[in-house]
VEXDREN-2710 file (C-alpha; in Angstrom, 1 decimal):
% VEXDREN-2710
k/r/px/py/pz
1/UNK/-102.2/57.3/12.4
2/UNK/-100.0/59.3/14.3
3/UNK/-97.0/60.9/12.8
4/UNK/-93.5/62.2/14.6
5/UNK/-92.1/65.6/13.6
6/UNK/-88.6/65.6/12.3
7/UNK/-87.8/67.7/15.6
8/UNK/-89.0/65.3/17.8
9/UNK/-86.7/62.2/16.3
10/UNK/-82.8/61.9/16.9
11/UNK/-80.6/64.1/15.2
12/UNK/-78.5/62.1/12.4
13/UNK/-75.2/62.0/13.8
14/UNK/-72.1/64.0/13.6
15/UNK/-68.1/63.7/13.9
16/UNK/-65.3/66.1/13.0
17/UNK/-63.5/65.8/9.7
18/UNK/-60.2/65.6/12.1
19/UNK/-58.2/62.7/12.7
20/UNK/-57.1/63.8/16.1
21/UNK/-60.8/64.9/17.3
22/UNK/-61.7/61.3/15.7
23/UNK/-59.4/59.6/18.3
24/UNK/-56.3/58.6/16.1
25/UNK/-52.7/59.8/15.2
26/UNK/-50.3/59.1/12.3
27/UNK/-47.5/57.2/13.7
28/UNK/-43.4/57.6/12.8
29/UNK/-44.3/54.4/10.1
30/UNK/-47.2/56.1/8.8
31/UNK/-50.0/54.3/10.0
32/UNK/-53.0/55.4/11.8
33/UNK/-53.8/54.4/15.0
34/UNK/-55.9/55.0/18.4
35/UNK/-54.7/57.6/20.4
36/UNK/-55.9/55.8/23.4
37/UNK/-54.5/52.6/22.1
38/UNK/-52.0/52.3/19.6
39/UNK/-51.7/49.4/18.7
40/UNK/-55.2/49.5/17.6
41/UNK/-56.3/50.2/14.2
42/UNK/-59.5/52.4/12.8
43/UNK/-62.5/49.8/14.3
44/UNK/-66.0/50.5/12.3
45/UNK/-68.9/49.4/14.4
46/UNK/-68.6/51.5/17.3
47/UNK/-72.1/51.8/18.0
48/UNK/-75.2/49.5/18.0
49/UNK/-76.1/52.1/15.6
50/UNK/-75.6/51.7/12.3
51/UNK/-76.0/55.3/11.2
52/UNK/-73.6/56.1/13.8
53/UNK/-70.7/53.5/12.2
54/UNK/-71.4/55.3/9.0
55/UNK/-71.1/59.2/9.9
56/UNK/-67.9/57.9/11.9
57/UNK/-66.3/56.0/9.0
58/UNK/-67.3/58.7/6.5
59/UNK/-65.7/61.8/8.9
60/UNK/-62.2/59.4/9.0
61/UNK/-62.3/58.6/5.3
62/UNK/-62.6/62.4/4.6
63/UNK/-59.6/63.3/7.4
64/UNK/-57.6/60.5/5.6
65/UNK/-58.2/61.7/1.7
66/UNK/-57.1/65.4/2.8
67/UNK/-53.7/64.2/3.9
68/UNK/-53.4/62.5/0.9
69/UNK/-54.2/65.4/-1.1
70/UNK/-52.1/67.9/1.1
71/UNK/-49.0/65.0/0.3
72/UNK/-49.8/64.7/-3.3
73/UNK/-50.0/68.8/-3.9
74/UNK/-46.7/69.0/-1.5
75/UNK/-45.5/67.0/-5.1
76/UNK/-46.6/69.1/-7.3
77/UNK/-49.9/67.5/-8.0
78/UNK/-52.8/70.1/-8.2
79/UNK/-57.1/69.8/-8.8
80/UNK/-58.1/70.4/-12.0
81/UNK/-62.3/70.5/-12.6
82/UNK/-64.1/68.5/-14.9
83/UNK/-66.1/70.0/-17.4
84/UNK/-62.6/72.1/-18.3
85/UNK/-63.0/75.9/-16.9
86/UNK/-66.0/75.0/-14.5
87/UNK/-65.7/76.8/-11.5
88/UNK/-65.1/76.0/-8.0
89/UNK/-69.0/76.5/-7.1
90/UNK/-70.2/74.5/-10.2
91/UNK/-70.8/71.3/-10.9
92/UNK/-67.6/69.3/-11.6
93/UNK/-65.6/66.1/-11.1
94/UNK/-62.1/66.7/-9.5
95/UNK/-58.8/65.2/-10.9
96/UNK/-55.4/65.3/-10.3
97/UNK/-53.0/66.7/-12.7
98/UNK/-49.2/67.3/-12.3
99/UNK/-48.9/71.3/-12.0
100/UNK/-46.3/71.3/-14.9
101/UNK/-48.3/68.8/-17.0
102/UNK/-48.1/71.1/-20.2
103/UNK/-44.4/70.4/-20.1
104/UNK/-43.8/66.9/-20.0
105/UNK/-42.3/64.8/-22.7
106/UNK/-43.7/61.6/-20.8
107/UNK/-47.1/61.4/-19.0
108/UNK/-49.0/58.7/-16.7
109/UNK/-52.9/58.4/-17.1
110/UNK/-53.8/56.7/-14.1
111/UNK/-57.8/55.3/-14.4
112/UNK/-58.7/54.0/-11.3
113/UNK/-61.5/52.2/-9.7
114/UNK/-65.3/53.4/-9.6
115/UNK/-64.9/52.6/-6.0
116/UNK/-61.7/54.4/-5.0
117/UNK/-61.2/58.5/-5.1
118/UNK/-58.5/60.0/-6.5
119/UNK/-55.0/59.2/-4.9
120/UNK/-56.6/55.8/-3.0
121/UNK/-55.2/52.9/-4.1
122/UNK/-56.8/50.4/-1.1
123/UNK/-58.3/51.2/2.2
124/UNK/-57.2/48.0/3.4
125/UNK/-53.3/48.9/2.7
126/UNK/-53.6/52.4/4.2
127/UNK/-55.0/50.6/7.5
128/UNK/-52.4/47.9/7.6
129/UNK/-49.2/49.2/6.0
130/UNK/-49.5/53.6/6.2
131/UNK/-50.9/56.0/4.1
132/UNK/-48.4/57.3/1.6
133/UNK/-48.3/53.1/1.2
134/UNK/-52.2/52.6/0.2
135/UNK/-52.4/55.8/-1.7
136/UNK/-50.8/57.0/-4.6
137/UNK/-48.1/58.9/-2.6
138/UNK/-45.5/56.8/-2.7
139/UNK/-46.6/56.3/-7.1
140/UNK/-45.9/60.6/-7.2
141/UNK/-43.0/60.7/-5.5
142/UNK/-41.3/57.6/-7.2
143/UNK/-42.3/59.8/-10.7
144/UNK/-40.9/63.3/-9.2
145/UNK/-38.2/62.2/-7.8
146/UNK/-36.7/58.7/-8.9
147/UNK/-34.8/57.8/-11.5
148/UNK/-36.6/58.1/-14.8
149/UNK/-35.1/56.6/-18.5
150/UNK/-36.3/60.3/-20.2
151/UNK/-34.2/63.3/-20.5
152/UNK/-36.4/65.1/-18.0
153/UNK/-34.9/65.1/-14.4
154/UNK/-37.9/65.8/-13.1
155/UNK/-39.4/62.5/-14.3
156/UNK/-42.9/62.0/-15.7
157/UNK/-46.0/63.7/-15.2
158/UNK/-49.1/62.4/-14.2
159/UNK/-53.0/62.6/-14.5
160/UNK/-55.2/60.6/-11.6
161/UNK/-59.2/60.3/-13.6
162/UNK/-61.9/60.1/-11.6
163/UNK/-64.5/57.7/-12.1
164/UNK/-65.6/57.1/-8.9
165/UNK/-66.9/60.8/-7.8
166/UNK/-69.4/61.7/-10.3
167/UNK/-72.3/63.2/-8.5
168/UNK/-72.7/66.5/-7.7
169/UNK/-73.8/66.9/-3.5
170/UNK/-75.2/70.4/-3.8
171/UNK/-75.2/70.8/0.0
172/UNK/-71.4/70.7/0.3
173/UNK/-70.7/72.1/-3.1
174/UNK/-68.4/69.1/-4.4
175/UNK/-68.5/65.8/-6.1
176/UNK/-68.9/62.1/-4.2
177/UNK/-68.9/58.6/-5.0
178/UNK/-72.1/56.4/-5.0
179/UNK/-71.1/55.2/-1.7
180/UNK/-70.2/58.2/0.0
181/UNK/-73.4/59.2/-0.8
182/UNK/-75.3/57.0/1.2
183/UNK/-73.4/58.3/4.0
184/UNK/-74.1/62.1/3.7
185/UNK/-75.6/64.0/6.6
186/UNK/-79.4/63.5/6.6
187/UNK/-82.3/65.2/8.1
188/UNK/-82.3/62.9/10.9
189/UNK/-80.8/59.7/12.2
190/UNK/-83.6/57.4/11.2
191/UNK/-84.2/59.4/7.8
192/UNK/-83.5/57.9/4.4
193/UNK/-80.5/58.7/2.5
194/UNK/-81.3/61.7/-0.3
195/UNK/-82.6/60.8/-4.1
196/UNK/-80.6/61.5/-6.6
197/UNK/-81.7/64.2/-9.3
198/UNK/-80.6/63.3/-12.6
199/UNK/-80.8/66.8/-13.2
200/UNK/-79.0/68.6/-10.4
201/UNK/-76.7/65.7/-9.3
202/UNK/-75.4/64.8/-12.3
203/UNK/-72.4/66.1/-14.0
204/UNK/-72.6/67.1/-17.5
205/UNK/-69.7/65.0/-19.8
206/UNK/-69.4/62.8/-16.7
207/UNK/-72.3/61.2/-15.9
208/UNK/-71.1/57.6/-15.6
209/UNK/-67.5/56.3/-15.7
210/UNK/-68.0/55.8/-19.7
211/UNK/-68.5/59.3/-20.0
212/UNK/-65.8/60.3/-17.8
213/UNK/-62.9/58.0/-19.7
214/UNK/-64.1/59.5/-22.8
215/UNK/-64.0/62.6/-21.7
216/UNK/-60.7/62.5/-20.6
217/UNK/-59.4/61.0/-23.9
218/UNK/-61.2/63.8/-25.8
219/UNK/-61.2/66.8/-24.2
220/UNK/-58.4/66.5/-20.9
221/UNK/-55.3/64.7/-22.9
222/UNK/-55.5/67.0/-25.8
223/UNK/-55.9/70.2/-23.4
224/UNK/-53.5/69.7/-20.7
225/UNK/-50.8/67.9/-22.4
226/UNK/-48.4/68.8/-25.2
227/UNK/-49.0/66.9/-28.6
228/UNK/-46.0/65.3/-28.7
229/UNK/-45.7/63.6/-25.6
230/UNK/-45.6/59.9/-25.3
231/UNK/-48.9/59.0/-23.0
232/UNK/-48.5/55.5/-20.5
233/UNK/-52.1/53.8/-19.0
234/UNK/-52.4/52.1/-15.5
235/UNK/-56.1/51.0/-15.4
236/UNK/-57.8/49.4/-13.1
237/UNK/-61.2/47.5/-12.7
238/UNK/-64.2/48.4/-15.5
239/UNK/-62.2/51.9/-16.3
240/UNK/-60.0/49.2/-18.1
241/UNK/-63.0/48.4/-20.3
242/UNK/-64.5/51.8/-20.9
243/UNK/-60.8/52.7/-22.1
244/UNK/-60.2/49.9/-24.4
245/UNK/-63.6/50.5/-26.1
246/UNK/-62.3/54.0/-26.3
247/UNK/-59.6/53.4/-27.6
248/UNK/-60.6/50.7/-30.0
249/UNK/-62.7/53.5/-31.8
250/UNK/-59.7/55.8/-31.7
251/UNK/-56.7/54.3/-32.4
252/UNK/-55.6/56.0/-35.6
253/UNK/-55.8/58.8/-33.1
254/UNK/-53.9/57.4/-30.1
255/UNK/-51.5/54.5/-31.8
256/UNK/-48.3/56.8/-32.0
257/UNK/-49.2/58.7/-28.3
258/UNK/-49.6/55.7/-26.2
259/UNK/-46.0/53.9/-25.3
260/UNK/-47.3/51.0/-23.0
261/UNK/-50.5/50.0/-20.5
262/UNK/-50.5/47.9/-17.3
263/UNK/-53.9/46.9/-16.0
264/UNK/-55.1/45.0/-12.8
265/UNK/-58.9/43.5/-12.0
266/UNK/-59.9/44.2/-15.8
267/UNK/-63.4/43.1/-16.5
268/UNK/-63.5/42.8/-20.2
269/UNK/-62.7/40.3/-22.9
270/UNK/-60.5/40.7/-25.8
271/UNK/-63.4/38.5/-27.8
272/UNK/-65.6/40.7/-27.1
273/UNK/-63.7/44.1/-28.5
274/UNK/-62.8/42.4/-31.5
275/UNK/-66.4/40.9/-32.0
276/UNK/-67.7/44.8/-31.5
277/UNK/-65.0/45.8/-34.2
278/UNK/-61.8/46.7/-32.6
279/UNK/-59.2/47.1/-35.5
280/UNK/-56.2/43.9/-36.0
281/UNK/-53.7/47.0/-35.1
282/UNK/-54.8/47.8/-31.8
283/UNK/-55.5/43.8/-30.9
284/UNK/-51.8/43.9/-31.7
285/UNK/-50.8/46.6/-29.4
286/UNK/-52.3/45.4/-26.7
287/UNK/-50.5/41.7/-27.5
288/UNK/-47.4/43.0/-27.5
289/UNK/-47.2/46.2/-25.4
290/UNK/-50.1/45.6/-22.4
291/UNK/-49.3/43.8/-19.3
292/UNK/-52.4/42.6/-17.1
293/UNK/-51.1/42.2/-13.3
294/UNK/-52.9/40.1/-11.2
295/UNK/-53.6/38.4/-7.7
296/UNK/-51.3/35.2/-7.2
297/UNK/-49.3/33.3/-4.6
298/UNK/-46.4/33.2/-7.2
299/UNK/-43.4/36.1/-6.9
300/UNK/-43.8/39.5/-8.7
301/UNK/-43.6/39.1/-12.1
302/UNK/-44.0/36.0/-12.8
303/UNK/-46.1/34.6/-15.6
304/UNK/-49.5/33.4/-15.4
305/UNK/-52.7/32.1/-16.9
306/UNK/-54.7/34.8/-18.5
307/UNK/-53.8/35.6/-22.5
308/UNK/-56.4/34.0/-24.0
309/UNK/-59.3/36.1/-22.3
310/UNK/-57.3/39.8/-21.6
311/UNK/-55.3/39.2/-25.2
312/UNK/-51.9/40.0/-23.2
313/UNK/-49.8/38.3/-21.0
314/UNK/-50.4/37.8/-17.6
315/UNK/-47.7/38.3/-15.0
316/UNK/-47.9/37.9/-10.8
317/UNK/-48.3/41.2/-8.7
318/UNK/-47.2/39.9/-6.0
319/UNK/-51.0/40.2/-4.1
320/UNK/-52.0/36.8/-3.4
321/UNK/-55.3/38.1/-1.5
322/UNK/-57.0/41.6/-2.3
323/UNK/-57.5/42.5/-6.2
324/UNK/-57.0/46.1/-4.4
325/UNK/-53.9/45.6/-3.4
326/UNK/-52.7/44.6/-6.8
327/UNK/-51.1/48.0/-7.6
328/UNK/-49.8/48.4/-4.0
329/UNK/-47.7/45.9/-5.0
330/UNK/-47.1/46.3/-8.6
331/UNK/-46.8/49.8/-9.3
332/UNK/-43.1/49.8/-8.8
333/UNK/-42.9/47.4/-11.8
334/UNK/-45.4/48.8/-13.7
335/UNK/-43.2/52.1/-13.7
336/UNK/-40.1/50.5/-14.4
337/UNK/-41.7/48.8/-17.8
338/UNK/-42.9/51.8/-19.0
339/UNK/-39.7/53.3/-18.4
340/UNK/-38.2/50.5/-20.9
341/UNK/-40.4/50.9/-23.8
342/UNK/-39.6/54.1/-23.4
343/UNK/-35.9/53.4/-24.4
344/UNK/-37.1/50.4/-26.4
345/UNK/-39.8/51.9/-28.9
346/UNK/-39.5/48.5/-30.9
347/UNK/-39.6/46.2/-27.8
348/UNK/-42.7/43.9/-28.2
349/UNK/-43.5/41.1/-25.5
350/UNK/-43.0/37.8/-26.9
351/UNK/-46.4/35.5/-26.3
352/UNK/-46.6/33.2/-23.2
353/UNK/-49.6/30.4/-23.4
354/UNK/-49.4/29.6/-19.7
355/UNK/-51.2/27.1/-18.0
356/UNK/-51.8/26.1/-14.3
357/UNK/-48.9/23.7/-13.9
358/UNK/-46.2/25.8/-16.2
359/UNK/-47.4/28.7/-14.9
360/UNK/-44.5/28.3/-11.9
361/UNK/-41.9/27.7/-13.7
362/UNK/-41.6/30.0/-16.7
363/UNK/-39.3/32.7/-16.1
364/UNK/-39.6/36.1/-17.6
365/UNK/-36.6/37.5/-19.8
366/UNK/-37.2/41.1/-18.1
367/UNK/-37.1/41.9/-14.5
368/UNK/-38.6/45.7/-13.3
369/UNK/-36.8/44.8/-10.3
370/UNK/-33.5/46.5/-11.9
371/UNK/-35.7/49.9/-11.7
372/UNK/-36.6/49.9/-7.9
END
């Protein structure tokens, strides 16, 4: 049997983390395009090599994410690391935290998807519409600087969790997702991607994205943000879940923090937390104070099927296509309700039974519209 040296076999490819060495500009609109061709977008398979496609994608993804986070600090957003006090060498998940967190009266707890890192809100709307669109840019800047129904000017602060980059890649001293993972730089271009240690590539309090919402709720809420300020909770996807069954546990804790929640591409059922104990009171809350958004042909806001499995009502986000473009879409509203139970601390939605022919025509009393 004859075996090659890893000398002798290609080297694993290699691009700059640059979007201009990459071949592509931002344009006036905020999109990203060929340099060469601009009306071309980013194109993926640019080799018969598939390890190539990935090293290529992986450099522009990382190029993309740091002008995200150079826009979002340029707002006043800053990294904090996960454990609290870990250093910058150590092992930790990275969040996003509004630099004067400690003093806002009003906060946003954004939970995202596993899949997403912080301050991505779709890969597919940063390639079609522009950056500060698919990202939570446009989110920060709405908070900093529109209008806001609190006696802060400033407007609400927020925290972005993490559960998507939760191992630790000890070769370039920082956290990744699953996915990007895969993609790291290997010994060669035909070698296998690295195993993961559950020791050394783990991250201790946030070893899965269960760990990471609790974590958050425990340790991150109660240490970065003053006790009396009212807490509001966009989450997306199965962080939806690991919050509710959070919460569920918690609520004589939480009940008088939390002011409203707004979810999108939820995975759990509302059977389900009641059959594994959640308390009548926080069933309630979620009735009356939770809107689920989600992906239908019908106009922003309006009503659809939904109540009896996510035990709130179900409203249009304007995303007939991509469950990851639901907040893209939505977000605007999803701020503008918050900033209504603000003022309205009684305010409690009325129930809508919907069902596929009604669904059309039932029109909802409120309109976020007012706020954009």
């Amino acid at each position: 049997m004859f075996r090659r040296l890893a000398h002798t076999l290609p080297p694993d490819p290699s691009f700059p983390v640059d979007l201009e060495k990459l071949g592509f500009f931002v344009t006036t609109e905020d999109k990203i395009r060929q340099i060469q061709n601009p009306s071309h977008k980013f194109q993926y398979r640019i080799n018969t090599n598939e390890r190539v496609n990935q090293a290529y994608k992986l450099a522009n993804n990382l190029a993309v994410r740091n002008i995200i986070l150079e826009r979002l600090e340029e707002l006043g957003v800053e990294t904090v690391r996960l454990p609290l006090g870990a250093k910058e060498g150590e092992k930790h998940v990275p969040i996003l935290v509004s630099k004067d967190i400690k003093s806002k009266k009003r906060v946003i707890l954004f939970l995202g998807e596993r899949q997403m890192e912080p301050g991505v809100l779709s890969w597919r709307a940063i390639g079609e519409q522009g950056i500060k669109h698919g990202s939570l840019v446009d989110l920060v800047d709405a908070l900093k600087n529109g209008s806001s129904s609190t006696d802060e000017s400033s407007g609400p602060g927020i925290i972005v969790a993490n559960p998507c980059q939760l191992l630790w890649y000890r070769g370039g001293r920082r956290a990744v997702s699953r996915n990007e993972w895969m993609d790291l730089p290997r010994e060669t271009g035909v070698s296998e991607a690295m195993r993961i240690d559950e020791v050394k590539n783990y991250i201790d309090h946030n070893r899965d994205y269960t760990e990471h919402i609790n974590y958050v709720f425990d340790q991150v809420l109660p240490e970065l943000v003053r006790k009396d300020a009212k807490v509001d909770i966009i989450g997306l996807e199965y962080s939806v879940t690991a919050a509710f069954e959070y919460l569920a546990k918690h609520w004589n804790t939480w009940s008088q923090r939390i002011t409203g929640i707004c979810i999108a591409g939820a995975q759990y059922k509302m059977a389900d937390l009641v059959a594994n104990g959640a308390p009548p009171e926080f069933v309630d809350f979620i009735s009356k104070r939770c809107r689920f958004y989600a992906p239908s042909s019908s106009p922003l806001e309006t009503p659809v099927t939904g109540r009896q499995r996510f035990g709130c009502n179900c409203y249009a986000s304007g995303e007939d296509e991509y469950h990851e473009n639901v907040v893209v879409k939505a977000w605007r509203s999803m701020l503008g309700w918050f900033d209504f139970l603000y003022t309205h601390p009684a305010y409690e939605e009325i129930e809508l039974v919907v069902d596929e022919v009604a669904s059309e025509e039932v029109n909802l009393g409120w309109s976020g519209e007012q706020n954009q």
